[in-house]
N, C-alpha and C positions, 0 to 999 in steps of 0.2 A: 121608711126610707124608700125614696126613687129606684123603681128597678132599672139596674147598669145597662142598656142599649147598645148596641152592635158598634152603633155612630160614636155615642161616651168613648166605648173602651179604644175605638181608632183615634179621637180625638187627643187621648190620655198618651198614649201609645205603649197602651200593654197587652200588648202580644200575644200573653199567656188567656187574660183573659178573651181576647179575641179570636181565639182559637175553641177555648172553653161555648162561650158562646154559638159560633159555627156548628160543630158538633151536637147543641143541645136545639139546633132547627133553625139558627138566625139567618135569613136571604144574606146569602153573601152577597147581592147586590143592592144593597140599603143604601139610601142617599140622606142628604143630610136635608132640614127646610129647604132650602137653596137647590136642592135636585142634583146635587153633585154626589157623588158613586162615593162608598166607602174607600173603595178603591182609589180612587183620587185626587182623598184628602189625605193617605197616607203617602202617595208620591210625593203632593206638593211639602209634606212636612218631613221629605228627606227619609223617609221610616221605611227602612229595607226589613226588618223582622215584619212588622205589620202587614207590608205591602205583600210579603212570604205568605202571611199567615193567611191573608186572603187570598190569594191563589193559589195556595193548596188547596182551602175549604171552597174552591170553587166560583170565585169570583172572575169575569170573562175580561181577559186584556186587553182584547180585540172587541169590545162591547162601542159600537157607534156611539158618539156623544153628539150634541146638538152644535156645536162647533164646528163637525166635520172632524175630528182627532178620534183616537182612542185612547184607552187607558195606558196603552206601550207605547204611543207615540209623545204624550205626557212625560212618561219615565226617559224616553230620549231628549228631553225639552228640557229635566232638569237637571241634566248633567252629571248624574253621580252615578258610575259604574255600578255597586252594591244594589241601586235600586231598579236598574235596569234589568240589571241580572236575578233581581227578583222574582221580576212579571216573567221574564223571557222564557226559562228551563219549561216548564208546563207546557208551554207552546212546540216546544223543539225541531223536530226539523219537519212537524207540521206546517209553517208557514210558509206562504205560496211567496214566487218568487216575485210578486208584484207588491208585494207585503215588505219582504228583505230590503227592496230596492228602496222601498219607500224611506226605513229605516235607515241604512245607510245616508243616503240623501238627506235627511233630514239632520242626523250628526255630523256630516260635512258639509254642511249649513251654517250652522251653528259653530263650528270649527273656524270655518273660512271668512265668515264675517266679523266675527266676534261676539262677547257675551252681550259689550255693550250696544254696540252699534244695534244687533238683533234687537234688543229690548227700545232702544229708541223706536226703531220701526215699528215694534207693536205695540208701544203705548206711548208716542208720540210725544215724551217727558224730554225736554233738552236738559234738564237740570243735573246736576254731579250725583253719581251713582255712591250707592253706600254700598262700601266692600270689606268684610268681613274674612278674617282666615278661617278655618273651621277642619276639623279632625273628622276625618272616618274612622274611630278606632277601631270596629270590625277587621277592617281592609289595612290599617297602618298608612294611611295616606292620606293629603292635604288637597283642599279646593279652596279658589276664593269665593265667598257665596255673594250674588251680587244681587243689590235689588236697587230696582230704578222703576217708577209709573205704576209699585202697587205690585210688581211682580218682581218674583226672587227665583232666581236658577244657583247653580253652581258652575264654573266654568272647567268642569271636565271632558267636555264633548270629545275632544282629539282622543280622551281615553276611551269613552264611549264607543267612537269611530272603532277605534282598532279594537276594541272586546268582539264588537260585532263582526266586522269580518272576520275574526279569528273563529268567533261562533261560526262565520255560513262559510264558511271554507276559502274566503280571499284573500290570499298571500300578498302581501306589499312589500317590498324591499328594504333591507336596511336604511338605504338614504330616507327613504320616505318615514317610516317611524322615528328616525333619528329627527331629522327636521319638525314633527310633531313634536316629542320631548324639550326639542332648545326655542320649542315658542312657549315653556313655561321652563329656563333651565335652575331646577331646583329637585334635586330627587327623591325630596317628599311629596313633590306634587302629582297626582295623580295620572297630569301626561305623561309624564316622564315613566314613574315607575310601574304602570301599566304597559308602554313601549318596550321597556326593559322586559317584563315581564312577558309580554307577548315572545318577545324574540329568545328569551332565557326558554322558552318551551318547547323551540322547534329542534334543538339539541342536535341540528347535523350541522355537517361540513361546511357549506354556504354559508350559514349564519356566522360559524366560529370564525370563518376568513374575514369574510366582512369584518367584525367586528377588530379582528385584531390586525386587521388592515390602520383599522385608527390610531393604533396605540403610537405612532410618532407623528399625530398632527398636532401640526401649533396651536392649536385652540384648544386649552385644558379641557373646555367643557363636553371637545367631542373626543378628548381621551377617558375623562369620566364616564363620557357613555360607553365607550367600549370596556371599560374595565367593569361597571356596574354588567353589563349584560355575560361577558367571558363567566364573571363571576356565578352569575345567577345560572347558566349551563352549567357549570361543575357541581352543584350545588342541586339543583332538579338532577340531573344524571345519579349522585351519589344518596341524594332520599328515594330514586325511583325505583330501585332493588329488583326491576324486572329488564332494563336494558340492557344489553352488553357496555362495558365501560371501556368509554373510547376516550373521552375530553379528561376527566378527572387525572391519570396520568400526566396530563400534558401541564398541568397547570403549575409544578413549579418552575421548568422551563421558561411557562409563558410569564409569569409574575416578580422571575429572580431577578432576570438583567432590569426587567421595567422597574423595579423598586431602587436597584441602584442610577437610572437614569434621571427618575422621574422630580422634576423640581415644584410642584404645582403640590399645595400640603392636602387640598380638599383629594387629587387623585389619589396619594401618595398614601392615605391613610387608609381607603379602600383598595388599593392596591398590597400594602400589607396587611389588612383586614384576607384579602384571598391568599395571599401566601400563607398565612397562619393557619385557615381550613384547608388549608391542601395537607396539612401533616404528614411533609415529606421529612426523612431522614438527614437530609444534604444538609450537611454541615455549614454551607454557605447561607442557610436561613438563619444561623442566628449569627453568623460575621454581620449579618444584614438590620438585624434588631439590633446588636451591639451599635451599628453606627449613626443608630437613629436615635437613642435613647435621650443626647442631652439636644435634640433636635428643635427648635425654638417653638414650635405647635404643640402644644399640650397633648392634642387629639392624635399627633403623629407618637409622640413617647409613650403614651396608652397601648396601641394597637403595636410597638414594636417592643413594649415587653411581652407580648405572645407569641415572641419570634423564638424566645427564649428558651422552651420545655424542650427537654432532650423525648427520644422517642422512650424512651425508659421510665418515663416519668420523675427526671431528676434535673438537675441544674450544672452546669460548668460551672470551677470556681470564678471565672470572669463575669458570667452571668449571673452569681448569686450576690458579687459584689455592685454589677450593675443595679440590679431590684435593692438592694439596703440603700444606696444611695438616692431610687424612685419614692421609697416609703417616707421621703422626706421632700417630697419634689415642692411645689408652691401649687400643684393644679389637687383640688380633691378629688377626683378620678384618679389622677394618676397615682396619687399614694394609695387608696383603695383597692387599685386592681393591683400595684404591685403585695400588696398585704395580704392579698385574696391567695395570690402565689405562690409567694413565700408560705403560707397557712396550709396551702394541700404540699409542699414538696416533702419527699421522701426521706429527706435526712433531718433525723430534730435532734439537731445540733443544738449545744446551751449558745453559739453565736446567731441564730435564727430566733431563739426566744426570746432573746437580747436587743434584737430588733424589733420584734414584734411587742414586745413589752413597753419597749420605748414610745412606742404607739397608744398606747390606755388612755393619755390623756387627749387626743387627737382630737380637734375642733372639729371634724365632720364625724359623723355619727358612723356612716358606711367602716370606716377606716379602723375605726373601737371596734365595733363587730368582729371587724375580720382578726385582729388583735386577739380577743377574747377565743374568738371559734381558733386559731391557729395554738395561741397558749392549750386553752383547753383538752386538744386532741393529743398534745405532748405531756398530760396530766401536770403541765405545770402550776401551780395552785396559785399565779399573778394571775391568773385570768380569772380568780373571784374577784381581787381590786376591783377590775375592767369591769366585770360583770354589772359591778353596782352603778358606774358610770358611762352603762350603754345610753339610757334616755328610755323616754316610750317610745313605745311599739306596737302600731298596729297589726295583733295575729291575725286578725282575717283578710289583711292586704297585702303580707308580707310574703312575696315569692319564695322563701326556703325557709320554713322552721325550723329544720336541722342547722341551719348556720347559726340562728338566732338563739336556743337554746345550751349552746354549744356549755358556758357557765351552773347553768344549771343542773346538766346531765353530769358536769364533774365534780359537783357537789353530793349528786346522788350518787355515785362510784365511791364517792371516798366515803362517806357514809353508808353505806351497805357493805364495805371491804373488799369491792372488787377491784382495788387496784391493779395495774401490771406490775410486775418485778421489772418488765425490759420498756425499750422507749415501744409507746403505741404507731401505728399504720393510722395516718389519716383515712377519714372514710367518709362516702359520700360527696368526693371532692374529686375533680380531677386538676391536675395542675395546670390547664390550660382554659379553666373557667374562673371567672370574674363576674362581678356587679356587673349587671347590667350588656354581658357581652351580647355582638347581633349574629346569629349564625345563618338567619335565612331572609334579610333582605337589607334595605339603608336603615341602619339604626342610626 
Protein backbone atom coordinates (compact mmCIF):
# COMPACT_ATOMS: atom_id res chain seq x y z
CA UNK A 1 0.00 0.00 0.00
CA UNK A 2 0.99 3.76 -1.01
CA UNK A 3 2.36 5.53 1.84
CA UNK A 4 -0.47 8.56 2.84
CA UNK A 5 1.36 12.00 1.70
CA UNK A 6 0.96 15.19 3.39
CA UNK A 7 -0.77 16.46 -0.13
CA UNK A 8 -3.46 12.72 0.29
CA UNK A 9 -4.41 13.42 3.61
CA UNK A 10 -5.27 17.56 2.67
CA UNK A 11 -6.73 16.43 -0.37
CA UNK A 12 -9.03 13.86 1.77
CA UNK A 13 -9.59 16.39 4.39
CA UNK A 14 -8.55 14.66 7.47
CA UNK A 15 -7.36 16.57 9.79
CA UNK A 16 -6.45 14.12 12.19
CA UNK A 17 -4.19 12.60 9.93
CA UNK A 18 -2.61 15.82 8.87
CA UNK A 19 -1.66 16.81 11.83
CA UNK A 20 -0.42 13.02 12.63
CA UNK A 21 1.69 13.62 9.62
CA UNK A 22 3.24 17.28 10.55
CA UNK A 23 4.30 16.10 13.76
CA UNK A 24 6.09 12.87 12.30
CA UNK A 25 8.54 15.50 9.93
CA UNK A 26 6.01 16.35 7.06
CA UNK A 27 7.20 20.12 5.40
CA UNK A 28 4.25 21.76 6.20
CA UNK A 29 4.86 23.58 3.03
CA UNK A 30 4.33 20.59 0.57
CA UNK A 31 2.70 21.43 -2.73
CA UNK A 32 0.96 19.49 -4.84
CA UNK A 33 2.34 18.43 -8.84
CA UNK A 34 0.94 21.77 -9.83
CA UNK A 35 3.15 23.69 -7.02
CA UNK A 36 0.29 24.88 -5.22
CA UNK A 37 1.02 24.97 -1.15
CA UNK A 38 -0.93 22.43 0.93
CA UNK A 39 -2.00 25.31 2.45
CA UNK A 40 -3.96 26.30 -0.43
CA UNK A 41 -5.63 23.51 -1.44
CA UNK A 42 -7.25 23.39 1.87
CA UNK A 43 -8.52 27.08 1.50
CA UNK A 44 -9.86 26.55 -1.80
CA UNK A 45 -11.76 23.26 -0.47
CA UNK A 46 -13.46 25.39 2.09
CA UNK A 47 -11.36 23.06 4.96
CA UNK A 48 -11.18 25.26 8.15
CA UNK A 49 -9.93 22.18 10.36
CA UNK A 50 -7.12 21.33 7.66
CA UNK A 51 -6.31 24.89 6.79
CA UNK A 52 -5.95 24.95 11.25
CA UNK A 53 -4.07 22.00 11.24
CA UNK A 54 -1.67 23.46 8.93
CA UNK A 55 -0.94 26.54 10.53
CA UNK A 56 -0.55 25.22 13.65
CA UNK A 57 2.08 22.61 12.36
CA UNK A 58 3.62 25.56 10.72
CA UNK A 59 2.69 26.16 7.44
CA UNK A 60 3.45 30.30 6.62
CA UNK A 61 0.08 32.45 5.64
CA UNK A 62 1.93 35.17 4.47
CA UNK A 63 4.30 32.56 2.19
CA UNK A 64 4.67 34.86 -1.41
CA UNK A 65 2.98 32.89 -4.13
CA UNK A 66 3.66 33.31 -7.86
CA UNK A 67 0.55 35.35 -8.39
CA UNK A 68 1.56 38.01 -6.18
CA UNK A 69 -1.24 36.68 -3.24
CA UNK A 70 -0.70 34.81 -0.15
CA UNK A 71 -2.11 32.03 1.51
CA UNK A 72 -4.37 34.68 3.84
CA UNK A 73 -5.10 36.78 1.07
CA UNK A 74 -6.57 33.38 -0.68
CA UNK A 75 -8.66 32.77 2.65
CA UNK A 76 -10.16 36.42 2.15
CA UNK A 77 -10.91 35.61 -1.67
CA UNK A 78 -12.88 32.75 -0.54
CA UNK A 79 -15.19 34.19 1.60
CA UNK A 80 -15.85 31.85 4.48
CA UNK A 81 -15.10 33.46 7.95
CA UNK A 82 -14.09 29.78 9.68
CA UNK A 83 -11.47 29.78 7.08
CA UNK A 84 -10.15 32.94 7.34
CA UNK A 85 -9.96 32.78 10.87
CA UNK A 86 -8.12 29.74 10.59
CA UNK A 87 -4.87 31.19 8.95
CA UNK A 88 -5.31 34.48 10.75
CA UNK A 89 -4.94 33.68 14.99
CA UNK A 90 -1.09 32.42 14.32
CA UNK A 91 -0.39 35.62 12.87
CA UNK A 92 -2.14 38.05 15.52
CA UNK A 93 -1.34 41.06 16.05
CA UNK A 94 1.86 40.50 14.30
CA UNK A 95 0.78 41.71 11.07
CA UNK A 96 2.01 44.99 9.95
CA UNK A 97 -0.34 47.45 9.30
CA UNK A 98 0.33 47.42 5.54
CA UNK A 99 -0.64 43.88 5.73
CA UNK A 100 -4.24 44.63 7.59
CA UNK A 101 -4.93 47.23 5.20
CA UNK A 102 -4.32 45.11 2.46
CA UNK A 103 -6.73 42.68 4.07
CA UNK A 104 -9.50 44.83 4.69
CA UNK A 105 -9.31 46.19 1.14
CA UNK A 106 -9.43 43.31 -0.33
CA UNK A 107 -12.83 42.04 1.53
CA UNK A 108 -14.36 45.25 0.73
CA UNK A 109 -13.68 44.47 -2.54
CA UNK A 110 -15.19 41.69 -2.73
CA UNK A 111 -18.16 43.05 -0.64
CA UNK A 112 -18.62 46.08 -2.76
CA UNK A 113 -18.58 44.64 -6.04
CA UNK A 114 -19.95 41.48 -5.82
CA UNK A 115 -19.31 37.74 -5.81
CA UNK A 116 -20.36 37.72 -9.23
CA UNK A 117 -19.27 40.56 -10.97
CA UNK A 118 -15.60 40.03 -9.25
CA UNK A 119 -15.49 36.52 -10.80
CA UNK A 120 -16.38 37.85 -14.24
CA UNK A 121 -13.57 40.10 -13.96
CA UNK A 122 -11.16 37.51 -13.34
CA UNK A 123 -12.06 34.89 -15.44
CA UNK A 124 -13.62 36.82 -18.05
CA UNK A 125 -16.86 33.93 -18.27
CA UNK A 126 -20.17 36.01 -19.18
CA UNK A 127 -22.20 32.76 -18.79
CA UNK A 128 -24.74 32.18 -15.53
CA UNK A 129 -22.96 31.40 -12.49
CA UNK A 130 -23.85 28.12 -10.61
CA UNK A 131 -24.99 28.87 -7.02
CA UNK A 132 -25.17 26.56 -4.45
CA UNK A 133 -26.51 26.96 -0.67
CA UNK A 134 -23.99 25.42 1.56
CA UNK A 135 -23.76 24.90 5.67
CA UNK A 136 -21.02 25.89 7.78
CA UNK A 137 -21.93 23.60 10.46
CA UNK A 138 -18.80 24.33 12.63
CA UNK A 139 -20.01 28.18 12.71
CA UNK A 140 -24.17 27.36 12.19
CA UNK A 141 -24.30 29.64 9.18
CA UNK A 142 -25.18 29.68 5.57
CA UNK A 143 -23.10 30.98 2.25
CA UNK A 144 -24.16 30.91 -1.33
CA UNK A 145 -21.02 29.05 -2.87
CA UNK A 146 -20.68 30.39 -6.38
CA UNK A 147 -18.69 29.27 -9.20
CA UNK A 148 -18.40 30.86 -12.54
CA UNK A 149 -14.91 30.55 -15.07
CA UNK A 150 -13.42 27.41 -13.16
CA UNK A 151 -13.37 29.39 -9.94
CA UNK A 152 -15.77 28.86 -6.72
CA UNK A 153 -15.67 31.44 -3.72
CA UNK A 154 -18.38 31.65 -1.26
CA UNK A 155 -20.18 35.03 -0.84
CA UNK A 156 -19.41 35.94 2.66
CA UNK A 157 -16.94 38.70 2.25
CA UNK A 158 -19.26 41.48 4.25
CA UNK A 159 -18.69 38.72 7.11
CA UNK A 160 -15.25 38.52 6.50
CA UNK A 161 -14.98 42.36 6.38
CA UNK A 162 -16.48 42.91 9.72
CA UNK A 163 -14.48 39.66 11.55
CA UNK A 164 -11.47 41.55 10.36
CA UNK A 165 -11.94 44.77 11.60
CA UNK A 166 -13.31 43.42 14.76
CA UNK A 167 -9.96 41.45 14.79
CA UNK A 168 -7.57 44.92 14.21
CA UNK A 169 -9.54 46.89 16.43
CA UNK A 170 -12.00 48.97 13.64
CA UNK A 171 -15.25 49.98 15.12
CA UNK A 172 -17.99 50.61 12.27
CA UNK A 173 -21.42 51.68 13.39
CA UNK A 174 -24.44 50.10 13.63
CA UNK A 175 -25.91 51.56 10.42
CA UNK A 176 -23.04 50.31 8.59
CA UNK A 177 -23.15 46.64 9.74
CA UNK A 178 -26.78 46.83 9.58
CA UNK A 179 -26.63 47.68 5.90
CA UNK A 180 -24.07 44.82 5.35
CA UNK A 181 -26.58 42.21 7.05
CA UNK A 182 -29.88 43.46 4.64
CA UNK A 183 -27.48 43.02 1.53
CA UNK A 184 -28.05 39.21 2.34
CA UNK A 185 -31.44 39.75 4.65
CA UNK A 186 -31.66 36.25 5.92
CA UNK A 187 -30.18 35.40 9.45
CA UNK A 188 -28.70 32.35 8.58
CA UNK A 189 -26.49 33.79 6.36
CA UNK A 190 -23.38 34.45 7.40
CA UNK A 191 -23.60 38.50 6.85
CA UNK A 192 -26.07 38.95 8.68
CA UNK A 193 -25.18 36.72 11.67
CA UNK A 194 -21.63 37.64 11.82
CA UNK A 195 -23.06 41.63 11.89
CA UNK A 196 -25.20 40.39 14.64
CA UNK A 197 -22.50 38.72 16.16
CA UNK A 198 -19.92 41.33 15.84
CA UNK A 199 -22.30 43.92 17.62
CA UNK A 200 -23.86 41.30 20.25
CA UNK A 201 -20.07 41.45 21.54
CA UNK A 202 -19.43 44.98 22.19
CA UNK A 203 -22.19 44.65 25.20
CA UNK A 204 -22.18 48.68 25.89
CA UNK A 205 -24.41 51.31 25.83
CA UNK A 206 -23.94 52.68 22.07
CA UNK A 207 -24.66 49.48 20.66
CA UNK A 208 -27.87 48.65 22.99
CA UNK A 209 -29.38 52.20 21.96
CA UNK A 210 -28.64 51.85 18.56
CA UNK A 211 -30.06 48.91 18.37
CA UNK A 212 -33.18 49.35 20.14
CA UNK A 213 -33.47 52.70 18.52
CA UNK A 214 -34.91 50.26 15.62
CA UNK A 215 -37.40 48.33 17.33
CA UNK A 216 -40.27 50.78 15.71
CA UNK A 217 -39.02 51.00 12.26
CA UNK A 218 -41.23 50.06 9.51
CA UNK A 219 -39.25 47.66 7.87
CA UNK A 220 -39.52 44.24 9.83
CA UNK A 221 -36.18 43.36 8.66
CA UNK A 222 -34.50 46.24 10.34
CA UNK A 223 -36.67 45.31 13.47
CA UNK A 224 -35.33 41.67 13.16
CA UNK A 225 -31.93 43.08 13.25
CA UNK A 226 -32.44 44.87 16.22
CA UNK A 227 -33.99 42.22 18.07
CA UNK A 228 -31.52 39.45 16.84
CA UNK A 229 -28.57 41.67 18.09
CA UNK A 230 -30.55 43.13 21.75
CA UNK A 231 -30.85 39.43 21.89
CA UNK A 232 -27.47 38.20 21.42
CA UNK A 233 -26.00 41.14 24.21
CA UNK A 234 -28.15 39.62 26.95
CA UNK A 235 -27.19 36.38 25.94
CA UNK A 236 -23.04 37.02 25.70
CA UNK A 237 -23.46 39.25 29.03
CA UNK A 238 -25.27 36.36 30.79
CA UNK A 239 -22.64 33.28 29.61
CA UNK A 240 -19.72 35.80 30.19
CA UNK A 241 -19.79 35.33 34.15
CA UNK A 242 -16.99 37.90 34.55
CA UNK A 243 -18.84 41.31 33.46
CA UNK A 244 -21.03 43.27 35.69
CA UNK A 245 -24.69 42.60 34.48
CA UNK A 246 -26.03 45.73 33.16
CA UNK A 247 -28.29 44.51 29.78
CA UNK A 248 -29.69 41.28 31.14
CA UNK A 249 -32.05 43.11 33.69
CA UNK A 250 -33.35 45.14 31.03
CA UNK A 251 -34.52 42.70 28.72
CA UNK A 252 -37.90 42.00 29.85
CA UNK A 253 -38.80 45.57 29.84
CA UNK A 254 -37.19 45.82 26.39
CA UNK A 255 -38.96 42.55 24.77
CA UNK A 256 -42.62 42.81 26.84
CA UNK A 257 -44.24 45.83 25.26
CA UNK A 258 -42.45 44.69 21.74
CA UNK A 259 -43.97 41.33 21.76
CA UNK A 260 -47.40 42.84 22.44
CA UNK A 261 -46.79 45.42 19.63
CA UNK A 262 -45.04 43.56 17.15
CA UNK A 263 -47.04 42.27 13.98
CA UNK A 264 -44.32 40.80 11.61
CA UNK A 265 -44.22 36.63 12.76
CA UNK A 266 -40.36 36.17 11.55
CA UNK A 267 -39.68 39.23 14.42
CA UNK A 268 -42.35 38.16 16.69
CA UNK A 269 -40.96 34.75 17.11
CA UNK A 270 -37.43 35.92 17.99
CA UNK A 271 -38.72 38.43 20.05
CA UNK A 272 -40.50 35.91 22.21
CA UNK A 273 -37.68 33.45 21.79
CA UNK A 274 -35.81 36.64 24.11
CA UNK A 275 -38.45 37.05 26.45
CA UNK A 276 -38.34 33.38 27.28
CA UNK A 277 -34.43 33.61 28.04
CA UNK A 278 -34.67 36.51 30.01
CA UNK A 279 -36.62 34.23 32.76
CA UNK A 280 -38.13 36.97 34.37
CA UNK A 281 -40.88 36.46 37.08
CA UNK A 282 -43.51 39.06 35.53
CA UNK A 283 -46.52 37.72 35.27
CA UNK A 284 -47.16 39.60 32.10
CA UNK A 285 -44.83 36.98 30.28
CA UNK A 286 -47.14 34.50 30.30
CA UNK A 287 -50.57 36.79 29.73
CA UNK A 288 -48.07 37.15 26.66
CA UNK A 289 -47.69 33.41 25.62
CA UNK A 290 -51.28 32.92 26.49
CA UNK A 291 -52.23 35.33 23.78
CA UNK A 292 -50.05 33.98 21.12
CA UNK A 293 -50.81 30.38 21.49
CA UNK A 294 -53.61 29.86 18.78
CA UNK A 295 -51.52 32.44 16.85
CA UNK A 296 -51.69 31.42 13.06
CA UNK A 297 -47.57 30.88 12.64
CA UNK A 298 -46.76 27.52 13.92
CA UNK A 299 -43.26 28.94 14.80
CA UNK A 300 -44.94 31.86 16.75
CA UNK A 301 -47.19 28.96 19.00
CA UNK A 302 -43.95 27.01 19.53
CA UNK A 303 -41.84 29.73 21.12
CA UNK A 304 -44.88 31.21 23.03
CA UNK A 305 -45.58 27.97 24.96
CA UNK A 306 -42.07 28.91 26.59
CA UNK A 307 -43.73 31.91 27.90
CA UNK A 308 -45.60 29.59 29.93
CA UNK A 309 -43.12 28.03 32.93
CA UNK A 310 -43.95 29.76 36.14
CA UNK A 311 -40.52 30.56 37.89
CA UNK A 312 -41.24 27.55 40.34
CA UNK A 313 -41.04 25.26 37.72
CA UNK A 314 -44.84 24.56 37.40
CA UNK A 315 -47.75 25.68 35.21
CA UNK A 316 -51.13 27.88 35.78
CA UNK A 317 -54.28 26.16 35.40
CA UNK A 318 -54.88 28.34 32.25
CA UNK A 319 -51.48 27.52 30.97
CA UNK A 320 -51.63 23.76 31.51
CA UNK A 321 -55.05 23.81 29.71
CA UNK A 322 -53.31 26.05 26.90
CA UNK A 323 -50.37 23.07 26.36
CA UNK A 324 -53.22 20.00 26.36
CA UNK A 325 -54.77 21.73 23.77
CA UNK A 326 -50.93 22.58 21.77
CA UNK A 327 -50.26 18.51 22.22
CA UNK A 328 -52.84 18.38 19.62
CA UNK A 329 -52.06 21.40 17.45
CA UNK A 330 -51.68 20.30 13.36
CA UNK A 331 -47.59 21.70 13.48
CA UNK A 332 -45.26 18.59 14.75
CA UNK A 333 -43.07 21.02 16.58
CA UNK A 334 -45.67 22.26 18.17
CA UNK A 335 -47.26 19.19 19.81
CA UNK A 336 -43.49 18.12 20.54
CA UNK A 337 -42.51 20.99 22.42
CA UNK A 338 -45.65 21.22 24.18
CA UNK A 339 -45.16 17.26 25.31
CA UNK A 340 -41.75 18.03 26.04
CA UNK A 341 -43.45 20.30 28.78
CA UNK A 342 -46.08 19.02 29.87
CA UNK A 343 -43.28 15.68 30.52
CA UNK A 344 -40.85 17.89 32.83
CA UNK A 345 -43.91 19.75 34.89
CA UNK A 346 -44.07 19.32 38.58
CA UNK A 347 -47.37 18.05 39.09
CA UNK A 348 -48.25 14.25 37.80
CA UNK A 349 -51.38 14.61 37.80
CA UNK A 350 -53.58 11.31 36.38
CA UNK A 351 -55.05 14.53 34.00
CA UNK A 352 -51.33 15.23 32.59
CA UNK A 353 -50.89 11.38 31.95
CA UNK A 354 -54.07 11.45 30.19
CA UNK A 355 -52.72 13.79 27.85
CA UNK A 356 -49.57 12.62 27.46
CA UNK A 357 -50.94 9.01 26.85
CA UNK A 358 -53.20 10.17 24.27
CA UNK A 359 -50.03 10.89 22.44
CA UNK A 360 -48.44 7.04 22.11
CA UNK A 361 -49.77 6.80 19.05
CA UNK A 362 -48.53 10.21 17.55
CA UNK A 363 -47.46 10.40 13.86
CA UNK A 364 -44.05 12.23 14.50
CA UNK A 365 -41.73 10.23 16.28
CA UNK A 366 -40.30 13.41 18.60
CA UNK A 367 -43.96 13.76 20.17
CA UNK A 368 -44.01 9.54 21.20
CA UNK A 369 -40.68 10.06 22.89
CA UNK A 370 -41.77 12.76 24.75
CA UNK A 371 -45.10 10.77 25.52
CA UNK A 372 -43.04 7.78 26.80
CA UNK A 373 -40.22 9.96 28.69
CA UNK A 374 -43.17 12.02 30.51
CA UNK A 375 -45.38 8.70 31.21
CA UNK A 376 -42.37 7.11 32.35
CA UNK A 377 -41.01 9.58 34.94
CA UNK A 378 -44.65 9.29 36.53
CA UNK A 379 -44.04 5.38 36.68
CA UNK A 380 -46.96 5.12 34.69
CA UNK A 381 -46.73 1.64 33.12
CA UNK A 382 -48.67 3.16 29.30
CA UNK A 383 -45.31 4.20 28.58
CA UNK A 384 -44.20 0.48 27.83
CA UNK A 385 -47.28 0.56 25.07
CA UNK A 386 -45.41 3.90 23.84
CA UNK A 387 -42.12 2.41 24.38
CA UNK A 388 -42.70 -0.32 21.75
CA UNK A 389 -43.99 2.29 19.34
CA UNK A 390 -41.10 4.71 19.43
CA UNK A 391 -39.42 3.63 15.85
CA UNK A 392 -35.62 3.39 15.52
CA UNK A 393 -33.24 5.33 16.94
CA UNK A 394 -30.02 6.29 16.26
CA UNK A 395 -27.98 6.17 19.84
CA UNK A 396 -25.05 7.67 18.53
CA UNK A 397 -26.84 10.76 17.05
CA UNK A 398 -29.36 11.28 19.44
CA UNK A 399 -28.73 14.45 21.61
CA UNK A 400 -30.33 12.96 25.04
CA UNK A 401 -30.21 9.39 25.94
CA UNK A 402 -31.94 10.03 28.94
CA UNK A 403 -35.04 11.14 27.19
CA UNK A 404 -34.94 8.21 24.80
CA UNK A 405 -34.51 5.59 27.37
CA UNK A 406 -37.00 6.89 29.45
CA UNK A 407 -39.34 3.11 28.89
CA UNK A 408 -36.68 1.11 29.30
CA UNK A 409 -35.36 2.53 32.66
CA UNK A 410 -39.16 1.94 33.89
CA UNK A 411 -39.07 -1.34 32.98
CA UNK A 412 -35.90 -1.82 34.88
CA UNK A 413 -37.49 -0.19 38.17
CA UNK A 414 -40.40 -2.30 38.16
CA UNK A 415 -38.33 -5.13 37.77
CA UNK A 416 -35.71 -4.81 40.40
CA UNK A 417 -38.55 -3.43 42.91
CA UNK A 418 -37.62 0.01 43.13
CA UNK A 419 -40.69 1.36 42.61
CA UNK A 420 -41.89 4.79 44.51
CA UNK A 421 -44.84 4.36 46.87
CA UNK A 422 -45.45 8.47 46.06
CA UNK A 423 -45.71 10.26 42.53
CA UNK A 424 -41.86 10.68 41.14
CA UNK A 425 -39.86 14.28 40.59
CA UNK A 426 -39.04 14.53 36.91
CA UNK A 427 -35.41 14.53 36.52
CA UNK A 428 -33.04 15.57 34.07
CA UNK A 429 -35.59 17.87 32.58
CA UNK A 430 -36.26 21.27 33.11
CA UNK A 431 -39.66 22.63 32.26
CA UNK A 432 -38.61 25.25 30.00
CA UNK A 433 -36.53 22.86 27.45
CA UNK A 434 -37.84 21.31 24.42
CA UNK A 435 -36.57 19.39 21.10
CA UNK A 436 -34.71 21.23 19.51
CA UNK A 437 -34.81 24.62 21.45
CA UNK A 438 -32.13 27.62 20.30
CA UNK A 439 -30.55 29.19 23.32
CA UNK A 440 -27.54 30.98 21.76
CA UNK A 441 -28.12 32.03 18.28
CA UNK A 442 -31.12 31.95 15.01
CA UNK A 443 -32.13 28.49 15.32
Amino acid sequence: MAEVTLIDAVRSGDAGAVSRLLEAGADPESADAQGVPALCLAIAAFDEAVASALTEGGADPQRPLPDGTTPLLRAVDCGTVSVVLAVLPGLGEHLTETVRAELLARARHWHETGVVAELRRRTGDLGPPCRVRVRDSGWWTDYDEVTLGGLTVRDGHAAVLSNLEQWFGRRQSVDELLARALAHPDPDHADWSEAVDVLAGRNDEETWAAAAGLRSHPDPLHRLFAADVLRGIVLREASAGTRPVVFEPRAPEMFLPWAVEETDPAVLRLVLRALSESDSPDPRVEAVGLSYVTHPDAEVRREATSLLLRSEGSYSPAALRALTVLTRDADDDVRAHACSLLAGHQGHTREIADVLAERLGDEDQMVRIWAVYGLAERDDPRCLEGNEHEGPVDWRSWPDNHIVGAGRRYRWRMGSGARSDGPRTASGLSGGSGPGRDVGGQG
